[in-house]
Backbone as a ProteinNet text record, in pm:
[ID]
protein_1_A
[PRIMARY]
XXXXXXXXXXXXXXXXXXXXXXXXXXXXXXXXXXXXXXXXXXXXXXXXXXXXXXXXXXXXXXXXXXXXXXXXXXXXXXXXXXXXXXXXXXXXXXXXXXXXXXXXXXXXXXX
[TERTIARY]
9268.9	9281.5	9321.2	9242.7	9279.6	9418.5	9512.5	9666.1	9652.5	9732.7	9781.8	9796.5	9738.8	9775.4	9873.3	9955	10066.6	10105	10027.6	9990.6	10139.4	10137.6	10225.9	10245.1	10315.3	10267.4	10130.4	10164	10082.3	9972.6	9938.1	9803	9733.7	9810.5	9769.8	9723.5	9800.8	9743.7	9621.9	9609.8	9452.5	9337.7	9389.4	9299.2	9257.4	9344.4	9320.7	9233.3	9223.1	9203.2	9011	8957.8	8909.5	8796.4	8915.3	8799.3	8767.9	8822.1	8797.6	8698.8	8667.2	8574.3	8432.8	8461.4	8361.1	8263.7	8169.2	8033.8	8075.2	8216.4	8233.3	8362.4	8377	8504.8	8539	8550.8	8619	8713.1	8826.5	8917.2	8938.6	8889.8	8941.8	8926.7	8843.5	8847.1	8950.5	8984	9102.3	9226.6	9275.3	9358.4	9377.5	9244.7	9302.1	9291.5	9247.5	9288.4	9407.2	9445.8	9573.8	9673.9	9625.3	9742.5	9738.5	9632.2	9606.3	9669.6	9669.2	9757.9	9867.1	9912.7	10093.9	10146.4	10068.7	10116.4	10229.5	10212.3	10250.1	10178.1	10201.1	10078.7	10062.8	9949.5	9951.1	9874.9	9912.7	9818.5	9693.6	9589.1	9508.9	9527.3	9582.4	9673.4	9722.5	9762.1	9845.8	9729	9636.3	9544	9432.1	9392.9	9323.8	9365	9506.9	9604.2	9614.7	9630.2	9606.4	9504.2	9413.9	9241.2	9236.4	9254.4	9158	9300.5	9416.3	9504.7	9445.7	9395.7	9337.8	9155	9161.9	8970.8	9003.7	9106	9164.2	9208.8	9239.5	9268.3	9160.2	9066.3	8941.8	8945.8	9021.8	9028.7	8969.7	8882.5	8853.4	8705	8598.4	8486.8	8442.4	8388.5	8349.5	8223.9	8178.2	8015.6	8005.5	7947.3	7983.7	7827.9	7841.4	7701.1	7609.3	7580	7463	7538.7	7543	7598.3	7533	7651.1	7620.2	7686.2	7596.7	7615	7747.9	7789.3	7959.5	8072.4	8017	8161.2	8090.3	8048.7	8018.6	7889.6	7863.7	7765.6	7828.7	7935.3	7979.2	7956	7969.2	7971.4	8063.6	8036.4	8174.9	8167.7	8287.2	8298.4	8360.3	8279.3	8315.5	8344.9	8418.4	8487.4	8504.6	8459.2	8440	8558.1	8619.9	8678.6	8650.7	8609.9	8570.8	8587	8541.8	8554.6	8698	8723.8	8874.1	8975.3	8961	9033.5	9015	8926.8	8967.3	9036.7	9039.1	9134.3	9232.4	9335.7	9463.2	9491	9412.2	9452.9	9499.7	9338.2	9414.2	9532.7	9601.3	9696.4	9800.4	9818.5	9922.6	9950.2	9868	9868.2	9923	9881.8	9936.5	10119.6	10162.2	10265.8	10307.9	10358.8	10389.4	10434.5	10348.7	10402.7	10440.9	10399	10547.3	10641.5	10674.8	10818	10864.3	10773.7	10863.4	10889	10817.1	10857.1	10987.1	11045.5	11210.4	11304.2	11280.1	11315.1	11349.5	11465.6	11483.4	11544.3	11568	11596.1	11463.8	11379	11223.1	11135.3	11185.5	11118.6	11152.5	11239.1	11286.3	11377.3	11465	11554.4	11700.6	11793.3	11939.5	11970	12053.6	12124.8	12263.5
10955	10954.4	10814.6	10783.4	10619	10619.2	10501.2	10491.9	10510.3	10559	10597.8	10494.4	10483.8	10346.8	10379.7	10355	10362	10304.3	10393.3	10329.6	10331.6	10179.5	10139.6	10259.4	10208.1	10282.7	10250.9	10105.2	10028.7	9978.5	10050.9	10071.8	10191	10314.6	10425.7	10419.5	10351.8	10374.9	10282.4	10228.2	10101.9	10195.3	10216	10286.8	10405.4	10480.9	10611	10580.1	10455.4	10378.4	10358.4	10300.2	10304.5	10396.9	10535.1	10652.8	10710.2	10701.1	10742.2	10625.7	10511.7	10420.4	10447.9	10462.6	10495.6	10331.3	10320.8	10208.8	10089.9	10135.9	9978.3	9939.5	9944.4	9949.3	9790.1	9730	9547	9520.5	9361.6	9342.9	9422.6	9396.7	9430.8	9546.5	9666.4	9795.8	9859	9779.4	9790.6	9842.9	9716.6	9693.8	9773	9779.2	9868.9	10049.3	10073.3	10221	10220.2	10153.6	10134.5	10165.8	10093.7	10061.8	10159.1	10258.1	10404.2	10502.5	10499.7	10587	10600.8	10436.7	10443.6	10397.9	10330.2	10262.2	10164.7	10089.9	9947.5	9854.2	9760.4	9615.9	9554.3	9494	9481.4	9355.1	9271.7	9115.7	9147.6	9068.4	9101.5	8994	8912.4	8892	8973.6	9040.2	9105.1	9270.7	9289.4	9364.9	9350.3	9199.7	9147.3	9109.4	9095.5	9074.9	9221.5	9317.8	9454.4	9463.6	9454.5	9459.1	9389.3	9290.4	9212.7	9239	9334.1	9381	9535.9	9596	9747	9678.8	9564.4	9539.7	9509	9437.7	9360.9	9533.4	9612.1	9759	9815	9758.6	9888.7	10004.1	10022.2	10107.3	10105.1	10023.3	9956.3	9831.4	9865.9	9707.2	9663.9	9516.6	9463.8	9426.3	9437.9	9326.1	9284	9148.6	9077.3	9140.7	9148.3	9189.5	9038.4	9042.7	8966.5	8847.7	8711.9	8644.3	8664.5	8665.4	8678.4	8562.8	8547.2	8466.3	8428.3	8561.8	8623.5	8540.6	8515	8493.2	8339.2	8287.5	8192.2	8152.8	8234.6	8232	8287.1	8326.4	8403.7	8540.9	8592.8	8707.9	8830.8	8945.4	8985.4	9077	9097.3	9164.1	9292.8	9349.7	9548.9	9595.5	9689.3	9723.2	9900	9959.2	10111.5	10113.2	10233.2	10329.7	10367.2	10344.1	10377.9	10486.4	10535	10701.8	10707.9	10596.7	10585.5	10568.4	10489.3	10502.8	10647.8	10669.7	10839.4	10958.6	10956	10990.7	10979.8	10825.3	10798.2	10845.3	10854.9	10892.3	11054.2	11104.8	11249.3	11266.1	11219.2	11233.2	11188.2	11089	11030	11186.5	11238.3	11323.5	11459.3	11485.7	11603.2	11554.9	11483.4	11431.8	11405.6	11329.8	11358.7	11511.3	11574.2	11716.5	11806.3	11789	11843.3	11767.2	11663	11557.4	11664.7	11653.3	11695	11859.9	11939.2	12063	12078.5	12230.4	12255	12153	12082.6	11988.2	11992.6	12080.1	12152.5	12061.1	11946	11852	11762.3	11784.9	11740.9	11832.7	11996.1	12105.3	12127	12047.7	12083	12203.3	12266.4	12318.7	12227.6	12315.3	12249.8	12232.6	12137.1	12146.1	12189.1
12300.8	12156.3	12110.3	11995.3	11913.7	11920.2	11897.1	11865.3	11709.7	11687	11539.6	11429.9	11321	11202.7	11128	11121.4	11009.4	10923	10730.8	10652.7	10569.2	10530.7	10456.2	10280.3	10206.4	10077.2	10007.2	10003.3	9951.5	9991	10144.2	10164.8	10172.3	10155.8	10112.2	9993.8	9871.6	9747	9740.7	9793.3	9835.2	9853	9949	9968.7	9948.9	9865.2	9771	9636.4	9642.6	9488.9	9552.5	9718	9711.7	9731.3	9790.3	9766.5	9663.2	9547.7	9424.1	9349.6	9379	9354.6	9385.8	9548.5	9590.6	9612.9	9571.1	9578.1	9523.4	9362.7	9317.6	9337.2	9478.1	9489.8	9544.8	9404.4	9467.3	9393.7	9398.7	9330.7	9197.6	9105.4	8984.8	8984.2	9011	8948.7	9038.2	9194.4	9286.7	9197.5	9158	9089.6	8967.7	8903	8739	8788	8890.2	8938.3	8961.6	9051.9	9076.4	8959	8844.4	8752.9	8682	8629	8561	8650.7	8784	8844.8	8842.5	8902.7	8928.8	8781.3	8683.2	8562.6	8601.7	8740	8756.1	8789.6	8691.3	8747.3	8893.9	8958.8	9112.3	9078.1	9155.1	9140	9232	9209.3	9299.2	9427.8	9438.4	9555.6	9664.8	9565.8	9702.9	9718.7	9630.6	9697.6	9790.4	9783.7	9860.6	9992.5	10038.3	10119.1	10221.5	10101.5	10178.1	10248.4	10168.6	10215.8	10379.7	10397.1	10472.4	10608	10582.8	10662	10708.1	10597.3	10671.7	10692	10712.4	10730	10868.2	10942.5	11082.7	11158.5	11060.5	11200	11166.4	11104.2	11116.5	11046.9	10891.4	10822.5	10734.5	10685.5	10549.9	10629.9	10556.5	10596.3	10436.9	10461.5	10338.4	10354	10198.6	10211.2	10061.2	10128.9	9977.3	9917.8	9740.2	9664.8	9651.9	9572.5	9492.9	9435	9444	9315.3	9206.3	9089.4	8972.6	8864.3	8757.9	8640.6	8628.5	8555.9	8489.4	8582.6	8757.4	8835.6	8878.5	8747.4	8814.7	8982.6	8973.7	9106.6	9260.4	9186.5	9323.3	9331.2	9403.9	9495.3	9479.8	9451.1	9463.6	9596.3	9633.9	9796.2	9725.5	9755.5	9783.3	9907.7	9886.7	9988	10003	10132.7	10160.5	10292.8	10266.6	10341.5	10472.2	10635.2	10702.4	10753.3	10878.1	10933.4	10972.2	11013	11090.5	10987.1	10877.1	10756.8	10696.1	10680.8	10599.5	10719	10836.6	10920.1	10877.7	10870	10892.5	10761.9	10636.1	10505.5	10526.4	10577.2	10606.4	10659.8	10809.6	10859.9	10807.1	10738.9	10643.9	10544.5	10451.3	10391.4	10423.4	10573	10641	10668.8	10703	10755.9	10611.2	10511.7	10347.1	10315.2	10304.9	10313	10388.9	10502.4	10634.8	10621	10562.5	10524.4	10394	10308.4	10179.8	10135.5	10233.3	10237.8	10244.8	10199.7	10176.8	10145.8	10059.5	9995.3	9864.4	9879.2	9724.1	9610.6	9651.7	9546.5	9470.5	9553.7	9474.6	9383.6	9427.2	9413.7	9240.2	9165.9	9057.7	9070.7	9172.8	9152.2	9131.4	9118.6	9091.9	9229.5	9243.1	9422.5	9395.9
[MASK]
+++++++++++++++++++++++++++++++++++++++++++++++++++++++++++++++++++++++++++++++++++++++++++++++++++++++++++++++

């Protein structure tokens, strides 16, 4: 069996951001999912930083598109989710809620 990836927060939400993208999934729409979800701002610094950290374990691959006009003649690099990345998401996910089960101070009861 593969060794286990152990996703930071902030590469879980990366990459939650880029399965809900799906095809246009590069810097900026990165970032403004991001920010409609959690409603905190993220530089794209430090998402691109993530990126090319889950692209080095093989969770995440890139390919740059087409240059275009708008970026100046550059390129933009999109970025998909691999088989092995949507694994560690699942397992991250399973493990989250075997953590936060009977956890009656999250559950909205009184303690």
């Amino acid at each position: 069996m593969a060794k286990r990836q152990y996703l930071g927060n902030f590469e879980l939400v990366v990459m939650l951001a880029l399965i809900r993208l799906g095809e246009n999934a590069y810097g900026v729409p990165i970032a403004r999912e991001i920010e409609v979800r959690s409603g905190r701002r993220v530089s794209l610094g430090s998402i691109y930083a993530t990126l090319e950290r889950l692209e080095a374990k093989g969770l995440v691959s890139s390919e740059l598109g087409e240059p275009t006009s708008e970026r100046g003649g550059r390129a933009k690099k999109y970025f998909r989710i691999s088989g092995m990345g949507l694994r560690e998401v699942r397992a991250t996910q399973r493990m989250l809620m075997k953590s936060w089960q009977g956890l009656r101070q999250l559950e909205g009861r009184r303690v």
